[in-house]
VOBA-1610 file (N, C-alpha, C; in pm, whole numbers, padded with zeros to 5 digits, always signed):
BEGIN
Unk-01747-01457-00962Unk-01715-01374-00845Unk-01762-01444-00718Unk-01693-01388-00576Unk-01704-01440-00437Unk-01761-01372-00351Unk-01872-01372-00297Unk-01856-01240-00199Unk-01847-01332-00091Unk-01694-01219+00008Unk-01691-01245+00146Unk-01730-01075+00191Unk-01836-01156+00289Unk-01887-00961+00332Unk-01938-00886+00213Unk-01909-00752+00269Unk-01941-00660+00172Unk-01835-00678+00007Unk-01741-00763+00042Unk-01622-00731-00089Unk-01712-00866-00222Unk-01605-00847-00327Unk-01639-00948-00430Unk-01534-00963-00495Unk-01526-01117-00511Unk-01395-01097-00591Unk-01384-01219-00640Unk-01306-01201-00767Unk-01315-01272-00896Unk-01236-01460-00878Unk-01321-01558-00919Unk-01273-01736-00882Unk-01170-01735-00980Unk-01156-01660-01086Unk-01071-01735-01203Unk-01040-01629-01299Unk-00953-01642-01396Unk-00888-01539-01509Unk-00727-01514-01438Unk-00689-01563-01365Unk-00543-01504-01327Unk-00472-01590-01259Unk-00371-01598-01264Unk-00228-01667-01245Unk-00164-01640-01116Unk-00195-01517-01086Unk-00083-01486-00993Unk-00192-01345-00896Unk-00153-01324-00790Unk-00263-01229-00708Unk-00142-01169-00649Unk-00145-01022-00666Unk-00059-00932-00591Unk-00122-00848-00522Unk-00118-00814-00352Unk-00140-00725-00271Unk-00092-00614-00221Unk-00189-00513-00248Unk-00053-00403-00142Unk-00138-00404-00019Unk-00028-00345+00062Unk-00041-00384+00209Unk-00137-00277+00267Unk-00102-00132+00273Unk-00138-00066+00367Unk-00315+00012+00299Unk-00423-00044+00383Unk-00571+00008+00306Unk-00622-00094+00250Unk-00541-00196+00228Unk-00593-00352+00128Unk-00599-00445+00229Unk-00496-00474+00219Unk-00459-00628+00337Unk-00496-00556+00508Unk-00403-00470+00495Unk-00401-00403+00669Unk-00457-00290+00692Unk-00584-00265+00788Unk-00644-00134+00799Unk-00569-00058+00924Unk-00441-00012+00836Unk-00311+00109+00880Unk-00320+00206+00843Unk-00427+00252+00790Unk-00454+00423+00740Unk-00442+00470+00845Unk-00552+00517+00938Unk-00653+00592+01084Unk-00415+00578+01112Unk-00367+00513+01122Unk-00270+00492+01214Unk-00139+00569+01116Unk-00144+00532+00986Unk-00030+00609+00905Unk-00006+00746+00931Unk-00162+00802+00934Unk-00220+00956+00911Unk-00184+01014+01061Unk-00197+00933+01144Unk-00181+01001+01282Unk+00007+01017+01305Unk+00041+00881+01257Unk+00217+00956+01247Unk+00252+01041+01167Unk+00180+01064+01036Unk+00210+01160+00965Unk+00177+01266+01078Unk+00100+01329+01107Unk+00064+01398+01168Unk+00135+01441+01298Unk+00203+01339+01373Unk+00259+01366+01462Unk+00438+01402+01420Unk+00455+01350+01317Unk+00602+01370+01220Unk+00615+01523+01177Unk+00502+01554+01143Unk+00521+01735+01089Unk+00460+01803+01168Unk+00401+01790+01276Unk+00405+01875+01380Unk+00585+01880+01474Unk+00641+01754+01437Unk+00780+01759+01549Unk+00819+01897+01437Unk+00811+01847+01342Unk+00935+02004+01254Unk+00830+02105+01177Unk+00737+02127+01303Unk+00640+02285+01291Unk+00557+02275+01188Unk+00520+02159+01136Unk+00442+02170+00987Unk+00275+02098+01008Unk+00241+02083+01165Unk+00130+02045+01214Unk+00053+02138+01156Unk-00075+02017+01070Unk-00168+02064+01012Unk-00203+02118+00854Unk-00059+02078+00811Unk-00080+02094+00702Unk-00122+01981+00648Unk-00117+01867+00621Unk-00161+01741+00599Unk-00290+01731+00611Unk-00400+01744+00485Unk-00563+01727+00586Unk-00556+01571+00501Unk-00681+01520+00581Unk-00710+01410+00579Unk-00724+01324+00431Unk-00810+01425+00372Unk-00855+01407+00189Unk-00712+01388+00134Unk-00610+01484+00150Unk-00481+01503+00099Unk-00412+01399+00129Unk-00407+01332+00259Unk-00367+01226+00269Unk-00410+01078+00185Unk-00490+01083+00203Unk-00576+00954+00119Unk-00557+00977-00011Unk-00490+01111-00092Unk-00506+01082-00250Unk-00394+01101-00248Unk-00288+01085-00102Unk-00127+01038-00158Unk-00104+00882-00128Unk-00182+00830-00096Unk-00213+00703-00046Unk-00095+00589-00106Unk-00009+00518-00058Unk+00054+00452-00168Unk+00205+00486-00174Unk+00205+00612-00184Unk+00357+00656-00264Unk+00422+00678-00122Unk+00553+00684-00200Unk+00684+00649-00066Unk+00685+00788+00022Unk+00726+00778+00163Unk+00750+00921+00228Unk+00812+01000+00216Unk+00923+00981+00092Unk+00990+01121+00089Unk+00936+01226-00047Unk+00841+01104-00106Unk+00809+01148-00213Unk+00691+01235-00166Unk+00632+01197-00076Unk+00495+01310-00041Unk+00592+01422+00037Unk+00694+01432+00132Unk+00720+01519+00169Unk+00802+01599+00085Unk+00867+01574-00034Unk+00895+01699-00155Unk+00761+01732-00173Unk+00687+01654-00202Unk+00521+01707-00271Unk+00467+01868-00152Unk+00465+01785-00048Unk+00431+01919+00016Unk+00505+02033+00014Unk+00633+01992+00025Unk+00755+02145+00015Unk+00694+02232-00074Unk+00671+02146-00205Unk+00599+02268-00318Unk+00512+02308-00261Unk+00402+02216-00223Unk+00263+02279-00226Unk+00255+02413-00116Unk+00332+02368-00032Unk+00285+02483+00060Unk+00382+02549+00144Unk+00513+02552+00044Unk+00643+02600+00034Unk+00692+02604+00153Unk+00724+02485+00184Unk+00792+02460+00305Unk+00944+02440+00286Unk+01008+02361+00362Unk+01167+02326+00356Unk+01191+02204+00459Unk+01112+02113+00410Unk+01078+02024+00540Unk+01200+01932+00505Unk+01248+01851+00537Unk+01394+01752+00532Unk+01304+01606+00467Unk+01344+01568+00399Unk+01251+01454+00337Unk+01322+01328+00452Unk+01436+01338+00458Unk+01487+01171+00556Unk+01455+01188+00701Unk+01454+01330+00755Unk+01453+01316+00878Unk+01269+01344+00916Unk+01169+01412+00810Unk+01018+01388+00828Unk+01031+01201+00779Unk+01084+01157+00737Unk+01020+01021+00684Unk+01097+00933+00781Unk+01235+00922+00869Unk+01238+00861+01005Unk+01177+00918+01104Unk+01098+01069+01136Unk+00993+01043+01230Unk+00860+00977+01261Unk+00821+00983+01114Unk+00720+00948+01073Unk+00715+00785+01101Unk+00826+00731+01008Unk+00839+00589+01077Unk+00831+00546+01210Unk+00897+00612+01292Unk+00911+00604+01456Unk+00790+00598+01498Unk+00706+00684+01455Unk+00522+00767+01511Unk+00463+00654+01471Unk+00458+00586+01349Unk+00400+00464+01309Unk+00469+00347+01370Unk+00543+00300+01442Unk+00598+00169+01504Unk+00528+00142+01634Unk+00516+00317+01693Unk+00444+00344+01823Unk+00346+00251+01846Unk+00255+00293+01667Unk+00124+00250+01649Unk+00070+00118+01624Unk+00224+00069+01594Unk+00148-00095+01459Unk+00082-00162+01551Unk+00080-00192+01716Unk-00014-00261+01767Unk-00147-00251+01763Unk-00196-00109+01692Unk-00303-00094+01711Unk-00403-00154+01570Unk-00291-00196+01476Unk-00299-00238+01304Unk-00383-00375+01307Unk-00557-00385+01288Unk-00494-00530+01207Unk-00552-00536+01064Unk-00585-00734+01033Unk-00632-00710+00914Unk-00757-00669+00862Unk-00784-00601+00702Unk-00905-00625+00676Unk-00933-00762+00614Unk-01089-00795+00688Unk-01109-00922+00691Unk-01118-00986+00595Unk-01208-00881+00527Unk-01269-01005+00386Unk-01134-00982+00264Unk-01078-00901+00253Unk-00942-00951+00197Unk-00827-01018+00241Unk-00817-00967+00358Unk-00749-01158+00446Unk-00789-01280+00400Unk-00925-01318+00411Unk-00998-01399+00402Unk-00969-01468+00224Unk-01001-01344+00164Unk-00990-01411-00022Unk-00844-01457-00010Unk-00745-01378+00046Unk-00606-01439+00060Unk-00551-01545+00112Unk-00635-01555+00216Unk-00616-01702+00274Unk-00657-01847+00208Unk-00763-01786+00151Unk-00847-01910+00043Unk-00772-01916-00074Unk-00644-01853-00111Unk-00546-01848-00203Unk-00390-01972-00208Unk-00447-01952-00087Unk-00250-01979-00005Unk-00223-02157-00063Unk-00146-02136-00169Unk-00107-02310-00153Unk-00208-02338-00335Unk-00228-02255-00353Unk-00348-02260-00482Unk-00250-02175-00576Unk-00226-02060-00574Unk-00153-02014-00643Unk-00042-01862-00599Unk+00054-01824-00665Unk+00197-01722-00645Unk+00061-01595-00618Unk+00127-01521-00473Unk+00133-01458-00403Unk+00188-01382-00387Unk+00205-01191-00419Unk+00313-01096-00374Unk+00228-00998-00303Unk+00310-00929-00193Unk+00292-00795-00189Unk+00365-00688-00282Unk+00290-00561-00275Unk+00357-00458-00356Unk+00336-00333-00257Unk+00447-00308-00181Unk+00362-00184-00160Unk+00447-00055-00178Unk+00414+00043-00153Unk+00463+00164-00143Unk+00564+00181-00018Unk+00542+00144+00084Unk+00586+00161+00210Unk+00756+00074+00212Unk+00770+00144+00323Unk+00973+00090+00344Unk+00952-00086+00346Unk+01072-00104+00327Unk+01060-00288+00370Unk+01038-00283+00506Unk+01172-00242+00575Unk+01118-00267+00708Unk+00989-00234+00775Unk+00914-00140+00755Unk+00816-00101+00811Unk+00690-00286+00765Unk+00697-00276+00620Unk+00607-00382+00568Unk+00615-00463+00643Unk+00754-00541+00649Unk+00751-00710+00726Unk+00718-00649+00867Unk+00749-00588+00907Unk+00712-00533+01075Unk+00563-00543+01069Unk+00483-00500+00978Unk+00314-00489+00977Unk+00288-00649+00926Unk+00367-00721+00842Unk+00296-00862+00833Unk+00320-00946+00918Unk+00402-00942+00969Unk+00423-00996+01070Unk+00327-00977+01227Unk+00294-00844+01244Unk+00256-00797+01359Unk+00090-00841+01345Unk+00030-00823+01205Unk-00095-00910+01186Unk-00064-01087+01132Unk+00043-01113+01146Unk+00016-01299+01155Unk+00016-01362+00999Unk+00061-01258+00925Unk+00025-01317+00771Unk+00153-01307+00651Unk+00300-01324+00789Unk+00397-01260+00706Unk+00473-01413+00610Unk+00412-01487+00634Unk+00452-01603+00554Unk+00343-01650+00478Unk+00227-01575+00463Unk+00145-01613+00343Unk+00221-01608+00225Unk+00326-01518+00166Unk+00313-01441+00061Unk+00436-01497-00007Unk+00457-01544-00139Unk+00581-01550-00209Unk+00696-01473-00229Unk+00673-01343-00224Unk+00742-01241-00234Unk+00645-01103-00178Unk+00762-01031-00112Unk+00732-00908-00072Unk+00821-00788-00155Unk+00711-00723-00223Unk+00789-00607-00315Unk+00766-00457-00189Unk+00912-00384-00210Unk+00827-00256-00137Unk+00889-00157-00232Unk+00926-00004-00164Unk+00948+00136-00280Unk+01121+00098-00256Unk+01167+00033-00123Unk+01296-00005-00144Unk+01327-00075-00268Unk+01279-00134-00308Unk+01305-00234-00433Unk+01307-00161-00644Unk+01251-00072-00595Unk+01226-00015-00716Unk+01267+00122-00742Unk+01325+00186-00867Unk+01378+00330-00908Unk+01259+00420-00838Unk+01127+00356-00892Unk+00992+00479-00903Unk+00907+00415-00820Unk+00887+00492-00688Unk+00719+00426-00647Unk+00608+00459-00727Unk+00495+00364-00655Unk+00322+00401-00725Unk+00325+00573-00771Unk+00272+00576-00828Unk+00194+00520-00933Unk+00264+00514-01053Unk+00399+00438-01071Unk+00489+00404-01167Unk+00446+00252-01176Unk+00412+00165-01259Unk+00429+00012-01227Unk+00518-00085-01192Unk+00659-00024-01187Unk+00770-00046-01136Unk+00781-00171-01041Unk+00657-00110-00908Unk+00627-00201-00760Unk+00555-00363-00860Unk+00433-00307-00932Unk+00364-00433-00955Unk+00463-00531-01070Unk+00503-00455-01182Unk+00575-00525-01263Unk+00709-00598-01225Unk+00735-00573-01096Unk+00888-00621-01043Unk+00828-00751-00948Unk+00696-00729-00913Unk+00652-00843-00813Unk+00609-00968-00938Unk+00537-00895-01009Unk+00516-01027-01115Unk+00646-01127-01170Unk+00744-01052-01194Unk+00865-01093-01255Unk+00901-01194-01151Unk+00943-01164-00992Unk+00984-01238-00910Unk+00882-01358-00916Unk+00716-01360-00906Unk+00656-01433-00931Unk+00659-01541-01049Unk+00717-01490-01174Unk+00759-01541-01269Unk+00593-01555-01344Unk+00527-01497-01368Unk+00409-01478-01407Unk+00363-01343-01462Unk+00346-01361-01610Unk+00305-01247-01701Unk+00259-01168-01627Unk+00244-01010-01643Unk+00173-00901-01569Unk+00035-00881-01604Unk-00019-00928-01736Unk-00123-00943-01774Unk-00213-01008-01699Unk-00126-01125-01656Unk-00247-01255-01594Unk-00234-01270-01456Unk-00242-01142-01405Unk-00208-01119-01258Unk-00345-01046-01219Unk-00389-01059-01094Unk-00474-00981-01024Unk-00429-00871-00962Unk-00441-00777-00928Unk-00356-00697-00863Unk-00429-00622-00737Unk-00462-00603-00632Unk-00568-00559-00513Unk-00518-00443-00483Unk-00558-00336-00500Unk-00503-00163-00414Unk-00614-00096-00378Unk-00590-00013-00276Unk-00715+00056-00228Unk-00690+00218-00242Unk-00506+00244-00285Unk-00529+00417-00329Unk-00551+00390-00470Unk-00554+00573-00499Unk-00541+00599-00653Unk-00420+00588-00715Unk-00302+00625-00653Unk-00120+00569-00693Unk-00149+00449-00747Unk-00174+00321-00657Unk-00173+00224-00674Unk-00233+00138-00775Unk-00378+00221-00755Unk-00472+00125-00886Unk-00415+00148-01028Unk-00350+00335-01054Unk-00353+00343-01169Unk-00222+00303-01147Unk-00081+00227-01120Unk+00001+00196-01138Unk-00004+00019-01158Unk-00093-00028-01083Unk-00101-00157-01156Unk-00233-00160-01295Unk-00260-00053-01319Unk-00362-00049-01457Unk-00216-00041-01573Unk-00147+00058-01514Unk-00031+00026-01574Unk+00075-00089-01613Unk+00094-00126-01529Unk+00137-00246-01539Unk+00052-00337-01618Unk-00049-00333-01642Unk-00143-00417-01799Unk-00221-00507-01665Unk-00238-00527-01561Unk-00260-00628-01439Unk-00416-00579-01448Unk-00532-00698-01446Unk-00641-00677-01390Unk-00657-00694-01207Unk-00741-00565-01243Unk-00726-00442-01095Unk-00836-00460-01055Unk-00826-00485-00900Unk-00987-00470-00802Unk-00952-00369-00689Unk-01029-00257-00730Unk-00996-00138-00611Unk-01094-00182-00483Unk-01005-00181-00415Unk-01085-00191-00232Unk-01121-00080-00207Unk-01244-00098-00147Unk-01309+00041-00112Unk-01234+00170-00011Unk-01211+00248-00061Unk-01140+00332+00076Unk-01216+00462+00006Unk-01137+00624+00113Unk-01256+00735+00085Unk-01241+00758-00028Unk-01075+00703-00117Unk-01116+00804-00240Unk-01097+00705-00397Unk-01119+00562-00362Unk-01151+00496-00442Unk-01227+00518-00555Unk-01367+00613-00530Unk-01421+00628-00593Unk-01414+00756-00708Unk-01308+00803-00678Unk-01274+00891-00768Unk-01147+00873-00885Unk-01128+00698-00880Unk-01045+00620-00988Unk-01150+00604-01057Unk-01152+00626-01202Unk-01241+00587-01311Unk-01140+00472-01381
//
């Protein structure tokens, strides 16, 4: 193991290192949560979203949390037109996005050593718009997002489709996530998993 900063992370056992973007690579939470926030207040649903709730949908695509809420708290919210405001509220924001360091950092000490993907939950466009906007959009071999796949996180769908493009077993892959979707979808995927610390990390066993 490495420590940069507070993180640690593993010199050897894997082939291939897959990232997801938003909580791992880019600290875009504080900024996701505030367009969420400003997205369901445009169509009267300000405040239903608390913060905890947000963080343990962490990961999964926007239309999929906005059916989630319809149930929960029997709304009738429009899944395409909350998930293009939402996008809009977050574009506002991406200047305010950058990276986290010490996983930048293990990534950078990667580059040119060995295959590189993102995986994330989030739209394509939104992704390359955020790697780009932090400076790191040509680190990566491939960029997987929920466009690419039937099932977002926490399906392995995202990680097992990035390995493939990688051309590298799913087994002998690293895989970096900081929600609970994510970790248990690349545990799924058979991928050894390093959860980044975020609030509700610690409630992945």
């Amino acid at each position: 193991m490495a420590s940069i900063g507070s993180f640690s992370f593993p010199l050897n056992g894997f082939e291939a290192v897959i990232f997801d973007c938003d909580g791992t690579l880019v600290d875009s939470m504080p900024a996701h949560f505030d367009a969420w926030c400003e997205a369901l207040s445009l169509y009267g649903a300000g405040g239903v979203f608390k913060e905890d709730v947000f963080f343990a949908m962490g990961g999964r695509p926007t239309r999929d949390i906005v059916v989630e809420l319809n149930d929960e708290y029997d709304l009738r919210l429009d899944p395409e037109k909350v998930a293009f405001a939402k996008r809009e509220a977050f574009l506002k924001r991406i200047q305010q996005v950058g990276l986290i360091d010490e996983v930048a950092a293990f990534a950078a000490s990667l580059r040119g050593k060995v295959p590189m993907a993102i995986a994330s939950g989030g739209s394509r466009m939104i992704v390359e718009k955020l790697l780009r906007s932090v400076g790191i959009s040509d680190w990566f071999d491939e960029v997987v997002t929920a466009d690419d796949v039937a099932e977002g996180k926490p399906s392995p769908d995202i990680f097992l489709h990035a390995a493939r493009l990688l051309g590298v077993d799913a087994a002998k892959c690293l895989a970096l996530d900081d929600a609970p979707s994510g970790i248990l979808a690349a545990r799924r995927a058979g991928m050894q998993v390093l959860a980044i610390p975020s609030p509700l990390t610690s409630s992945v066993s």
